[in-house]
Structure formats: C-alpha cells, structure tokens
VOZATOR-414407 format. One line per field, with one value per residue (C-alpha): x negated, y negated, z; residue in three letters. Coordinates in Angstrom, 1 decimal, padded with zeros to 4 digits. Layout:
x <- X/...;
y <- Y/...;
z <- Z/...;
r <- ALA/...;
END
This chain:
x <- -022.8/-019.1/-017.2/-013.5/-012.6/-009.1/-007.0/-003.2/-003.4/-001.0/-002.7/-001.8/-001.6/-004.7/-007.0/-006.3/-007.9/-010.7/-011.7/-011.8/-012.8/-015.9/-016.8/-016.5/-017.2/-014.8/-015.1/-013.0/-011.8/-012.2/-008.4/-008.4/-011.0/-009.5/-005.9/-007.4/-009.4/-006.5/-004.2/-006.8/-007.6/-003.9/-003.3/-006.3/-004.8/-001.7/-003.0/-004.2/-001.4/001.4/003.7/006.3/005.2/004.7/005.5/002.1/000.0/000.3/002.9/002.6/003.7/007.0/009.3/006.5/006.9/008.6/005.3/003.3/-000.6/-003.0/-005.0/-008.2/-007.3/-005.7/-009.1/-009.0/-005.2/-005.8/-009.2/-006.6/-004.3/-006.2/-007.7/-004.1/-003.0/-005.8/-003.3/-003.6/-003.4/-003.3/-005.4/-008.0/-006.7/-008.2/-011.4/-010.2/-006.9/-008.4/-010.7/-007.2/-006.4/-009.3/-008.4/-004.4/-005.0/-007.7/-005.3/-002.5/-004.8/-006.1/-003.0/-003.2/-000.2/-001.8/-004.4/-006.9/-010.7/-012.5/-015.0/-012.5/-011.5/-014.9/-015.7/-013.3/-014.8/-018.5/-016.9/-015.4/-018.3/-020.7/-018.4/-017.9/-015.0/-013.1/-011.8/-007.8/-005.5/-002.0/-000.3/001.2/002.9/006.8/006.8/008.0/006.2/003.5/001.4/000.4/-002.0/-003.8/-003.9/-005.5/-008.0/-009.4/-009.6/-011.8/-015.0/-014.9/-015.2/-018.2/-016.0/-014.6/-015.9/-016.7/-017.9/-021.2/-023.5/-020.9/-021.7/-019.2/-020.9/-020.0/-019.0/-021.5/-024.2/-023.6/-023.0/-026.9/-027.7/-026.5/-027.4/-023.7/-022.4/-019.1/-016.0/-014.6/-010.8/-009.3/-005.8/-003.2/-006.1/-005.5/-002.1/-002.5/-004.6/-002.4/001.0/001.2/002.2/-001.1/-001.1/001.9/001.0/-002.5/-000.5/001.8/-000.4/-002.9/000.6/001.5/-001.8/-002.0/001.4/001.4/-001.0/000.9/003.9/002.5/001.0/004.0/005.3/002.5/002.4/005.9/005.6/003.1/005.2/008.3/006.3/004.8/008.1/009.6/011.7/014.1/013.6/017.1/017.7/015.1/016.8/016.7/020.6/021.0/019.7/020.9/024.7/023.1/020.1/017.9/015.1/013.3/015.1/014.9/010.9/010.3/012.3/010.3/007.4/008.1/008.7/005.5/003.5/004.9/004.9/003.9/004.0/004.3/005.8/008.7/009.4/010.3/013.7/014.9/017.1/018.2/021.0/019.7/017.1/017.5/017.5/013.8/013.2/016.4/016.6/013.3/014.4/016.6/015.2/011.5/013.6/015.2/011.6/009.9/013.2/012.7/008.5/009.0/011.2/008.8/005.7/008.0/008.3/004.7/003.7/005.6/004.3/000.5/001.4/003.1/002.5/003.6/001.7/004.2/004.4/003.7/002.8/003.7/000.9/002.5/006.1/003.9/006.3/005.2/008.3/008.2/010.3/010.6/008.3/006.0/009.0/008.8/012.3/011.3/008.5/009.8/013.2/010.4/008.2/011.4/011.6/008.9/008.5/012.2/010.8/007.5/009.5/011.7/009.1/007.2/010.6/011.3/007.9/007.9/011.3/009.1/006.2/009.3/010.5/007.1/006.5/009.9/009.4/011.4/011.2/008.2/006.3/004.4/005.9/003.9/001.9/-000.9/-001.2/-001.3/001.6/001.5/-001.4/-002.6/000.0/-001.2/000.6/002.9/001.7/000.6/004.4/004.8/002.3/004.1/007.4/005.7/004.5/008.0/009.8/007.6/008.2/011.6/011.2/009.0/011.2/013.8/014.4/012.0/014.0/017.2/015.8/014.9/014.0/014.0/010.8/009.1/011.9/014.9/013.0/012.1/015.2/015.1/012.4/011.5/009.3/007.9/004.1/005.8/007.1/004.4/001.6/004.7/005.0/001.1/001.5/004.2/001.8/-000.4/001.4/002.6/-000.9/-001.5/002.0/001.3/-001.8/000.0/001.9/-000.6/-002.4/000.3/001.3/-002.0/-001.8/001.4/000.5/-002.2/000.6/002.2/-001.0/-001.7/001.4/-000.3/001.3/000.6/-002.8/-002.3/-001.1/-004.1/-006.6/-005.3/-006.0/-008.9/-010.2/-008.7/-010.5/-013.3/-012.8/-010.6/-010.4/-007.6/-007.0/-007.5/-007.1/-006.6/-009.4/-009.7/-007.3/-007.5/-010.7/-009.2/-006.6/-008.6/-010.2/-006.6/-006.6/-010.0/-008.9/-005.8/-007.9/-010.3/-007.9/-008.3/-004.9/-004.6/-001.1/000.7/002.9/002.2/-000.3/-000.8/-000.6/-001.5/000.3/003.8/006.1;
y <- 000.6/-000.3/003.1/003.4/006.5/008.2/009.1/009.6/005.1/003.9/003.2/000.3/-002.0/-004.1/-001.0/-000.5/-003.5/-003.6/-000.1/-000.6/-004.0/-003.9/-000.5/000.6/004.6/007.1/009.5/011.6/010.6/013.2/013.4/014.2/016.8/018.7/018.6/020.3/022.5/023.5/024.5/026.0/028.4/028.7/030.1/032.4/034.1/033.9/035.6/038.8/040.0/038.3/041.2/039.1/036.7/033.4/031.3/030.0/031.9/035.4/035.0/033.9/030.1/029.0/031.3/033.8/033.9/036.6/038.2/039.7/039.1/041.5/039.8/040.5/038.2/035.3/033.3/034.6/033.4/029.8/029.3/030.7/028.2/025.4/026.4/027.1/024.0/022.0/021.4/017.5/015.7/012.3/009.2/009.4/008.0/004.6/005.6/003.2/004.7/008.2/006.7/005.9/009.6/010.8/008.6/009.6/012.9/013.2/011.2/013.5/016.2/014.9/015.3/019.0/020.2/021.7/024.6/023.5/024.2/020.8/021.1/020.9/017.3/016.3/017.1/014.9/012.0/013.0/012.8/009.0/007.5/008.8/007.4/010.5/010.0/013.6/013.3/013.1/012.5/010.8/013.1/016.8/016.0/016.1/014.6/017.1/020.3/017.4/016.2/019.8/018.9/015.8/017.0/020.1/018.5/015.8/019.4/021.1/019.7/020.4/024.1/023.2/023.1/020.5/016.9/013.9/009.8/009.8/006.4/004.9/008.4/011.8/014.8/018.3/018.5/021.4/019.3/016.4/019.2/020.2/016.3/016.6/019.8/020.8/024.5/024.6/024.9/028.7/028.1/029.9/030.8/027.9/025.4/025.2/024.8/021.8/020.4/020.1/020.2/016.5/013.4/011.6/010.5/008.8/007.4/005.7/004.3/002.9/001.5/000.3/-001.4/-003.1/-004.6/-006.3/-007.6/-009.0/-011.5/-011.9/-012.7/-015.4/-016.7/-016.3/-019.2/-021.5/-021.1/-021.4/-024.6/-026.1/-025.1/-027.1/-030.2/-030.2/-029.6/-032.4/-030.4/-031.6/-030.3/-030.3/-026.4/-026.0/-027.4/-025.4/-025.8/-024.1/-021.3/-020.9/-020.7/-017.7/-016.6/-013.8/-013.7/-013.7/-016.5/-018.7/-018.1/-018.6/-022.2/-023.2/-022.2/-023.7/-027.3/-026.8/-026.7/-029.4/-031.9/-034.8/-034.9/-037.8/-036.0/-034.4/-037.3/-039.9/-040.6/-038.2/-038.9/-034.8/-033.9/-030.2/-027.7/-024.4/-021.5/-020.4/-023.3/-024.1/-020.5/-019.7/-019.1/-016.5/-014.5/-014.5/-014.2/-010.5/-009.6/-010.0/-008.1/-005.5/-005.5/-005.3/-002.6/-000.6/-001.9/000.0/003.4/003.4/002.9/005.1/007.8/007.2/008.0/011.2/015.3/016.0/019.3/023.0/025.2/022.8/024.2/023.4/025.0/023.9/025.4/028.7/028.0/027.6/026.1/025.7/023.1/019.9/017.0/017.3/016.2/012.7/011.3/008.2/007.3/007.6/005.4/002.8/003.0/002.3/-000.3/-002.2/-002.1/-004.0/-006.1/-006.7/-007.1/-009.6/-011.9/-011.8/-012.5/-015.5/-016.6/-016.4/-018.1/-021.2/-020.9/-020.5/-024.1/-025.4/-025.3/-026.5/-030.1/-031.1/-033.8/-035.6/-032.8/-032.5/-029.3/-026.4/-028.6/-030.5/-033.8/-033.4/-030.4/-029.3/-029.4/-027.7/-024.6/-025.2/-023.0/-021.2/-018.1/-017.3/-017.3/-014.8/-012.7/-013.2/-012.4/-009.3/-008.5/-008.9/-006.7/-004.2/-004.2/-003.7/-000.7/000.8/000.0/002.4/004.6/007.6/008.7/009.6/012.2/015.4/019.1/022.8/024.4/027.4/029.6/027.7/027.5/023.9/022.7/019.4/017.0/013.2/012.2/010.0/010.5/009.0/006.1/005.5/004.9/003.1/000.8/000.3/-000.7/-003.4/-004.6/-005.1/-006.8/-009.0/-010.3/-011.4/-012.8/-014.8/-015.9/-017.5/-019.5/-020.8/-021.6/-023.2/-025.4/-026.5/-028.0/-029.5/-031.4/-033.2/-035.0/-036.5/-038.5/-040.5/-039.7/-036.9/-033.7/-032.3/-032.5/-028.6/-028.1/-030.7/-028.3/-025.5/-027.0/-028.6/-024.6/-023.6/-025.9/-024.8/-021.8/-023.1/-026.3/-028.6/-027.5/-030.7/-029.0/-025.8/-022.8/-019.1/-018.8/-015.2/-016.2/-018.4/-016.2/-013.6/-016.2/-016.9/-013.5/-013.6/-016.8/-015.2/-011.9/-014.3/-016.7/-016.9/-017.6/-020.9/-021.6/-025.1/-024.3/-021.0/-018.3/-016.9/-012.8/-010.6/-007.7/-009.0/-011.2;
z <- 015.0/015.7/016.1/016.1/018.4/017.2/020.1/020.9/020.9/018.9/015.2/013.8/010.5/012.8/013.3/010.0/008.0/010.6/010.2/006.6/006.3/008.7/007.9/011.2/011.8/012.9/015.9/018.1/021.8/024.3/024.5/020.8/020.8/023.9/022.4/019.1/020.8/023.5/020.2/018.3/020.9/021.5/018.1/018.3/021.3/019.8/016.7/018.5/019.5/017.1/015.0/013.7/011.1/011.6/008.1/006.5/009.3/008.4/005.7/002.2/001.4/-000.1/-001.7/-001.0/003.1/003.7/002.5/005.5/005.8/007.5/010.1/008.4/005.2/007.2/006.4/002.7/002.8/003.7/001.0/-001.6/-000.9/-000.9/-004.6/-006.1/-004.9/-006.4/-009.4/-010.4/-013.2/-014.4/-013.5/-010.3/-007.3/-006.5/-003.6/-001.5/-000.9/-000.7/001.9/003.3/002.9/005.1/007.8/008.1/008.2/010.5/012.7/012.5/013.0/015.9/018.2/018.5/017.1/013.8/014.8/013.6/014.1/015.9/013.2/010.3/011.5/012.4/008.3/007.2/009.4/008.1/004.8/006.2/007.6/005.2/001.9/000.5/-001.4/-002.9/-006.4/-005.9/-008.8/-008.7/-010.5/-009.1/-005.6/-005.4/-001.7/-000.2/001.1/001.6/-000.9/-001.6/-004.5/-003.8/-000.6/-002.0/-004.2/-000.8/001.2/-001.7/-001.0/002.8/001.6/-001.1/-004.1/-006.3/-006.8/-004.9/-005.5/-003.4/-004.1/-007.0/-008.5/-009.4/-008.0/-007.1/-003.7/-002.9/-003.9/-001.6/001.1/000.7/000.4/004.3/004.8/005.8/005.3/004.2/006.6/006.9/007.2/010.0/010.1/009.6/008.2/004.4/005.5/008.3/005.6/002.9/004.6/005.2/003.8/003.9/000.2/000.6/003.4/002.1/-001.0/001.4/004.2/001.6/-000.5/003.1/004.0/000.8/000.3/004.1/002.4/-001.2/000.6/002.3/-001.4/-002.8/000.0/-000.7/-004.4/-004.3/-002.8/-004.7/-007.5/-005.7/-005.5/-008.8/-010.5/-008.4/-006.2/-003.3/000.1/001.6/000.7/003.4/006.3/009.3/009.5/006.3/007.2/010.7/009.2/007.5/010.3/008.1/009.7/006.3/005.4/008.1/008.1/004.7/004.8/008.3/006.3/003.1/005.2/007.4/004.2/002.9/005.6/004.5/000.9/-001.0/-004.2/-002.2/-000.1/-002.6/-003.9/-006.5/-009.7/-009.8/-007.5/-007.5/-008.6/-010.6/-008.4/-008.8/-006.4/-003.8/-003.4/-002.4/000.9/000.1/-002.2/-000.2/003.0/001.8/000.6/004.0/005.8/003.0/003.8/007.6/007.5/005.4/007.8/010.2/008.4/007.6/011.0/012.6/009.8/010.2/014.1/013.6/012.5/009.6/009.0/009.0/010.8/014.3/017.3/020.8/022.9/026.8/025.3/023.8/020.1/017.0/014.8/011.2/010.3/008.3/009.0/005.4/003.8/002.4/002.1/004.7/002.6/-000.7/000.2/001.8/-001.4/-003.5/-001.5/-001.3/-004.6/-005.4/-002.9/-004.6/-007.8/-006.9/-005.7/-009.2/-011.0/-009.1/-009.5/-013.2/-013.4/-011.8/-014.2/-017.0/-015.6/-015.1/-018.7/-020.0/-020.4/-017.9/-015.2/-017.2/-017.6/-020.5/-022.5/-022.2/-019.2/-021.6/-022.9/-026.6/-027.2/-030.7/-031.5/-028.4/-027.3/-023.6/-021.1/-023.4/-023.4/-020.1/-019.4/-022.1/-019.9/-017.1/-018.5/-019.7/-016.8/-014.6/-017.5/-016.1/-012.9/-013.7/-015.3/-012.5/-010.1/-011.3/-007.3/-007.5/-004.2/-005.9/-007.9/-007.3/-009.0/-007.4/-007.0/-005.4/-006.9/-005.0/-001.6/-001.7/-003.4/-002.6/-003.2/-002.2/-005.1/-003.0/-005.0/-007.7/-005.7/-004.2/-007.5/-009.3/-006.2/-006.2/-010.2/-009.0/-006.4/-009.0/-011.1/-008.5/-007.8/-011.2/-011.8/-008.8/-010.3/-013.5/-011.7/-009.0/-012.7/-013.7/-011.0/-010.4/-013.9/-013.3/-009.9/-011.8/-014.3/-010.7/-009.9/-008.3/-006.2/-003.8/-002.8/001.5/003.0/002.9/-000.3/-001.7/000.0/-001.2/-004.8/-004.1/-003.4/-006.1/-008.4/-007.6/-009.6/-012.2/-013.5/-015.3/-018.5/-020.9/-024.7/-025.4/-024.5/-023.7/-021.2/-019.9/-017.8/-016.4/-015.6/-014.2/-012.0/-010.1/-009.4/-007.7/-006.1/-004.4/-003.4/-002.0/000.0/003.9/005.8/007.7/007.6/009.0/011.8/012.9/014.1/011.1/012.5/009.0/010.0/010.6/008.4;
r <- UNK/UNK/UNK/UNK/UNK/UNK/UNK/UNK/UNK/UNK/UNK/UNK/UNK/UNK/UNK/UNK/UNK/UNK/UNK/UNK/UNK/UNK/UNK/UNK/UNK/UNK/UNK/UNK/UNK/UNK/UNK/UNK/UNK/UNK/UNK/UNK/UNK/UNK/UNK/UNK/UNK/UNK/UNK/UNK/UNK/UNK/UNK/UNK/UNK/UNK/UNK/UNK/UNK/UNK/UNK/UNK/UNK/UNK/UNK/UNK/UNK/UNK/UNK/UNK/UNK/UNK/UNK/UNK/UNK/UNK/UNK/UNK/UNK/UNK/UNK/UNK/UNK/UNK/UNK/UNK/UNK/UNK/UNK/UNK/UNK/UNK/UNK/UNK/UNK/UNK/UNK/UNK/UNK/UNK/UNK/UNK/UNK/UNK/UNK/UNK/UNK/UNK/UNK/UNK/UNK/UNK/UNK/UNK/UNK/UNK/UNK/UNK/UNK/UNK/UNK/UNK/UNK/UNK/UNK/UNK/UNK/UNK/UNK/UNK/UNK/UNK/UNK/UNK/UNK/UNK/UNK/UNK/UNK/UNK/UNK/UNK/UNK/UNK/UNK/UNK/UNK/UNK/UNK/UNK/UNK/UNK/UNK/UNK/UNK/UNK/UNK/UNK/UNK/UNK/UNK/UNK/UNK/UNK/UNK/UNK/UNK/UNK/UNK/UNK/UNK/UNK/UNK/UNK/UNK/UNK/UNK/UNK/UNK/UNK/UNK/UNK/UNK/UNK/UNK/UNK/UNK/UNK/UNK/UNK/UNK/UNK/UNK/UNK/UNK/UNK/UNK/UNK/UNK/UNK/UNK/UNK/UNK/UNK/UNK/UNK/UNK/UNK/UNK/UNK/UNK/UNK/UNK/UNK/UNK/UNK/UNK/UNK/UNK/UNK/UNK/UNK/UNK/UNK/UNK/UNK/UNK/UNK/UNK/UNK/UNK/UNK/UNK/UNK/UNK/UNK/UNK/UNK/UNK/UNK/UNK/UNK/UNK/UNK/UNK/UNK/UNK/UNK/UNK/UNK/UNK/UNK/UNK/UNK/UNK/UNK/UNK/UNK/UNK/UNK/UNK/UNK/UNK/UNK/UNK/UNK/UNK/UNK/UNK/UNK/UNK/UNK/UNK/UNK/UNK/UNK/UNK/UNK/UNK/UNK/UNK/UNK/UNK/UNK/UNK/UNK/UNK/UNK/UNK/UNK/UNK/UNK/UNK/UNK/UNK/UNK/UNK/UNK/UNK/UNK/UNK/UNK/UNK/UNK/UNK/UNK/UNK/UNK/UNK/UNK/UNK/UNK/UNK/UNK/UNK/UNK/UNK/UNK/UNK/UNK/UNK/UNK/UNK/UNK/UNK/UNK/UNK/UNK/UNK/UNK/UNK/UNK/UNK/UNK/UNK/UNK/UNK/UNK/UNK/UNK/UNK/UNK/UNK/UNK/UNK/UNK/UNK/UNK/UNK/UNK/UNK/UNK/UNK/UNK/UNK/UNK/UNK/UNK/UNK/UNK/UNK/UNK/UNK/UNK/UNK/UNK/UNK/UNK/UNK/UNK/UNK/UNK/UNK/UNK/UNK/UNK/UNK/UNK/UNK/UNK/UNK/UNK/UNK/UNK/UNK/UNK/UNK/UNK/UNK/UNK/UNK/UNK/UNK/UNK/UNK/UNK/UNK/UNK/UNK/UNK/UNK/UNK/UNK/UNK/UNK/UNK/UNK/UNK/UNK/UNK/UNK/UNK/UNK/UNK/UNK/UNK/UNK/UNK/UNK/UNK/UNK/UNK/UNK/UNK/UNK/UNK/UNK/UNK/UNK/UNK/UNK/UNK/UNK/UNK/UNK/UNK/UNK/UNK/UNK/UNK/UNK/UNK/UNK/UNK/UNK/UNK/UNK/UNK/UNK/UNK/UNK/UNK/UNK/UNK/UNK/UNK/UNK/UNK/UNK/UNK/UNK/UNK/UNK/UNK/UNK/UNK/UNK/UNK/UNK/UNK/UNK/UNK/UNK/UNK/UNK/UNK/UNK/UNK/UNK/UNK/UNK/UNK/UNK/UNK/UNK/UNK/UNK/UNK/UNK/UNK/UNK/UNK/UNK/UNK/UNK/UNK/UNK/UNK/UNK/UNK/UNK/UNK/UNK/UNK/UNK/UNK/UNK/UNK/UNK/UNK/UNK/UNK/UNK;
END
C-alpha cells in the first residue's frame, strides 16, 4: 500500500493529483509527529501556570475574548465551539473537495505551530484513508476568521457528532466511529480552535479549481486549433516574432503551442482568399496567453497556502510566545479565486465566439454545420447553450474580494469572502468544461466539410479519439447526448502535446 508521509517537504500541485488520483494513504513523518507533540506539550506546561489570558485558549472567541476561562472548562470551551460553529447552509460541498479539506489541514497541522493533540491529526487521516467524508456545506464562511463553519461541520464527526458519506452512504458520524471502533477525540485546550481557524475550505476549492484547469487550458489550445483549421484560419498571427515584440509568457506559449499542433496541416497551409480572421481566432494568443499568466499566478498563491499555518492564536514553542495574529484571514485567496475565475471566464467566451463563427455560414461552411439547413436546424442551438452558458459566467464573475460586512459585533470588521469566491469560481470551472465541449463538438463537425483536404497528424488524432464517442452529425438528432459525451471526452483526455514536455502542473 503506497503511503504518502506529510512532513515539513514542500507539498505540491504533483503530490497533490497523485495522492488523490492513486488513492495513496496518508501518514505522519517522524518530523511531523515530534513537532506536534513538542508544541502540544508546550502549551500544556504553558497552561499550568498561565494568568493572563491567552485569546481562544482561555478566553472566549471573537468579540467575546476579553472573557476569561477557568482552567477546568478549557476542554468544555473548545467542544462548544466547534458545535456553535457548525452553522451551514446551502448545497453539500462536493466529497472530493472535502476529501481536499482533510488533507490541507492535516498538513497545516502538522508543522507544530497549532497545539494540537497528535491524535487529533492522526483522526483526520483515519478519516482520509478510510473515505470517510464529513458533510460540509458551501454556504456560512466569510473568509476571514477561517472558514469557521465548514470548518466546523468537517471537525464534528471527529468528536462523534454530525454526519458523514461512508460506502456512497450519509451516516451519523458516531456510527461509523463504532464501525471502527474509534472513541471520539476529547479537545484539549486550543483544538476546536486550530481546527476551525484556517483557511482549508478555500484552499480545497482552489487547489481542486487549479488541478483541473491546468488541463482545460491546454484543451482550450487544441480545441482552439482545431477550430482555427476547420474554420479556415491563417497562421501568421502565430509567428514567434509577433509575440516576441509583445513577450507574455502566456502569450508567447500559447502561439508556440498553437503552431506545434498544427504543423503540418494541409487545411492551414494552403493559399487563403481572406486577408484576416475575426478575433476569436488571430487573437488566440492573447487572450489564452493572459489566462495562463492569470492561472500561474494563482497556482502560486495556492501553493504557497497549502504550505503554510493559518490556524490563531500560533505558537512558537523555541521563542516560548504564543501570538494571536492574522494568518486565517483569506484576502490572498479570495483576490486569487476572483481571479481565476475571470480567467476561466474569458477562455469560455472566446471559445463560444468560435463556435458562434463556426456556425455562421461562412467560408463554405454549411450554416448551422449540416448538409441540408432548413430543414435540419443542425448546430444552432448548441450555441445558444453556449451563449447561455458564458452569460453566466459573467455574472458569477462579479469580485467577491471587494466586498465585505462587520461581524462578531465590530471585531472582525473586515472580511475576504473568499467562500464565496471560491464555489462561484468552481461554477465557472464548470461551465468552462462544457463550453469547451460545444465547441470541440462543433469543430469536429466542421473539419469533416474540408475533406478530403486533411488537417495535422495531431489534430486528426485528436478527432479520430474523439469519434469514437461521438460521431458526425448527418440530420438532425437528440443532441444533448451527444453533448454530454464531449464532456466525458475532455475529462477523459490524456495529454501528449507536439513540442513540449507536457508538465500538468505548470502553464
């Protein structure tokens, strides 16, 4: 059984996928457990002889900490918390992205900074390795004093209570505890807090919105050039000298790309009446270009995030302080989130714009892309979807990170919102999949009116696997299916790019 052992190692985008993806089980290094052991029996000794408060340890929480706690109801202190905070609403959080949540904060746990009890983090791995997923919902975090509820509602069934998804099935978490024959966790002073203090449902939204639009960025190149070549398209925009004069990285890898895939073809080789394309096409470059910049800066914030504490108060065990402070708040993440998802965006809307053209009867096309139009409505309206679909995205992609609202009686008076940036963003990514999908449908169906002219050995492939699936569209049928199909098709899709070492985790 492969094991992935969590340590001060730098965790990365890589680790990531391969945890997930080959179901490999989670464990503690030695340097972990001895750096949450060392601060946990810091903060016991600490706690024996401490008279001044210490915010969230023996104080109340929020506008409530200049409130004192005895130390015989610290443990009583960090239980309540976790069940008052237990306050979402809304839609259940996608298990895979919880999943996500389990592994992030066990990770920023593990650096012994938080005060933890060893046992508390090795629960959350049993919970990991043993897919026992907590019901979290997306609604209730402002993104600030961390994701205080959803973070509340994962930490519930470590102590017995609230629900869980064991074997596709909702139980109660005490239930599944027996199942195992585990006793629930007794918080110890500073736990509920370390638990839900933290930005970890941010995070899993964004690292889970990263790992997949690595991979739709690179479909958006190669459907975009399919889409080039079918609609007749002329390759000078993509000169390398073009883009030098202007040298985004985005910009000048999307063009290289774009050529690499292309090399070859018969279709954008030969001579062309048109002296230029609309936008959707010659400006591929750009507009794909500023989407990977935008993608790899977020890559960035969310890596350094997953790598960091984000728990309150932290404590420095070597430098005997213990410092309330800031890190829980979510403003890095929510500006990312806002983000990505423009980025996200702004691919689907050039991508419909080339489905739009696609179907226009232009270039001797067929209109609507079939043979008999009129009496067949062909492709029309899976543009309207599309269209549909971008509109959307427009409206989700109004900044969450500009907004704010007092809470906790003026203590926490400023706010990220980045939970709400973050399941808007995973909407947009989404919607970006299947937008995608129309017009890999689409373009498909145009190529075939070129025969027998013949597009790249690449691109051809790439059809040729695609047909598979779904095939030319001679009158008109049920399209939906068909549509539903591209979207396997793209989810399905394994990476072998012309050109390049195709590296998943970078653009």
């Amino acid at each position: 059984m492969k094991t992935h052992y969590i340590s001060k190692e730098t965790l990365g985008f890589e680790d990531i996928d391969n945890i997930l993806n080959n179901k490999l089980k989670l464990a503690l290094s030695q340097q972990a457990e001895d750096a949450i052991i060392k601060c946990r029996t810091y903060l016991d000794n600490k706690m024996e002889t401490q008279i001044e408060p210490i915010y969230g340890i023996n104080t109340g929480f929020g506008s409530l900490c200049n409130h004192v706690i005895s130390n015989d109801q610290l443990n009583t202190l960090q239980t309540n918390l976790v069940m008052s905070h237990a306050c979402g609403f809304g839609d259940e959080v996608p298990q895979e992205i919880v999943k996500l949540m389990l592994l992030l904060k066990a990770q920023s746990l593990s650096y012994g900074h938080s005060g933890v009890q060893l046992i508390t983090v090795q629960r959350l791995m049993d919970f990991f390795n043993n897919d026992i997923i907590p019901v979290v919902y997306q609604q209730g975090s402002l993104g600030a004093s961390g994701d205080l509820s959803p973070l509340a509602h994962m930490s519930l069934p470590l102590l017995g209570m609230g629900e869980v998804y064991f074997e596709g099935i909702k139980h109660s978490a005490s239930d599944v505890l027996k199942i195992f024959n585990w006793q629930p966790i007794e918080l110890k002073s500073k736990e509920g807090l370390a638990l839900l203090n933290g930005t970890q449902f941010m995070s899993a939204y964004g690292v889970y919105c990263c790992l997949k639009v690595f991979k739709l960025s690179r479909l958006a190149d190669i459907i975009g050039a399919l889409s080039l070549d079918a609609f007749d398209g002329r390759i000078e925009p993509f000169h390398e000298l073009i883009q030098l004069i202007r040298p985004h990285k985005g910009q000048i890898k999307t063009a290289r790309r774009i050529k690499n895939i292309l090399e070859g073809s018969e279709l954008i080789n030969r001579i062309k009446e048109h002296v230029q394309d609309p936008y959707s096409f010659r400006c591929i470059p750009q507009v794909h270009g500023a989407s990977k910049d935008s993608i790899n800066y977020v890559s960035y914030v969310f890596k350094n995030e997953i790598n960091s504490v984000t728990d309150n108060p932290t404590i420095f065990p070597d430098e005997d302080l213990i410092i309330s402070a800031g890190n829980f708040h979510g403003q890095p993440l929510a500006l990312a989130l806002d983000n990505l998802a423009i980025a996200m965006a702004e691919l689907g809307n050039i991508s419909e714009r080339r489905t739009y053209q696609l179907i226009g009867g232009k270039r001797n096309l067929p209109h609507f892309l079939v043979a008999h139009p009129g009496l067949n409505s062909g492709f029309m309206i899976p543009q309207y979807t599309s269209a549909s679909i971008v509109s959307q995205n427009k409206q989700l992609c109004t900044p969450s990170s500009v907004d704010s609202i007092e809470s906790s009686q003026g203590q926490e008076d400023h706010v990220s919102m980045g939970a709400n940036a973050a399941t808007k963003t995973f909407k947009v990514l989404e919607n970006l999949e299947r937008i995608l999908s129309i017009e890999l449908f689409n373009a498909a169906q145009a190529l075939e009116f070129r025969r027998p002219a013949k597009s790249s050995d690449y691109i051809e492939n790439f059809v040729a696997q695609y047909r598979k699936i779904v095939k030319f569209i001679d009158d008109d049928e049920i399209m939906y299916t068909n549509m539903a199909k591209s979207v396997s098709f793209l989810q399905n899709y394994t990476f072998d790019l012309p050109g390049e070492d195709v590296k998943l985790y970078q653009l």
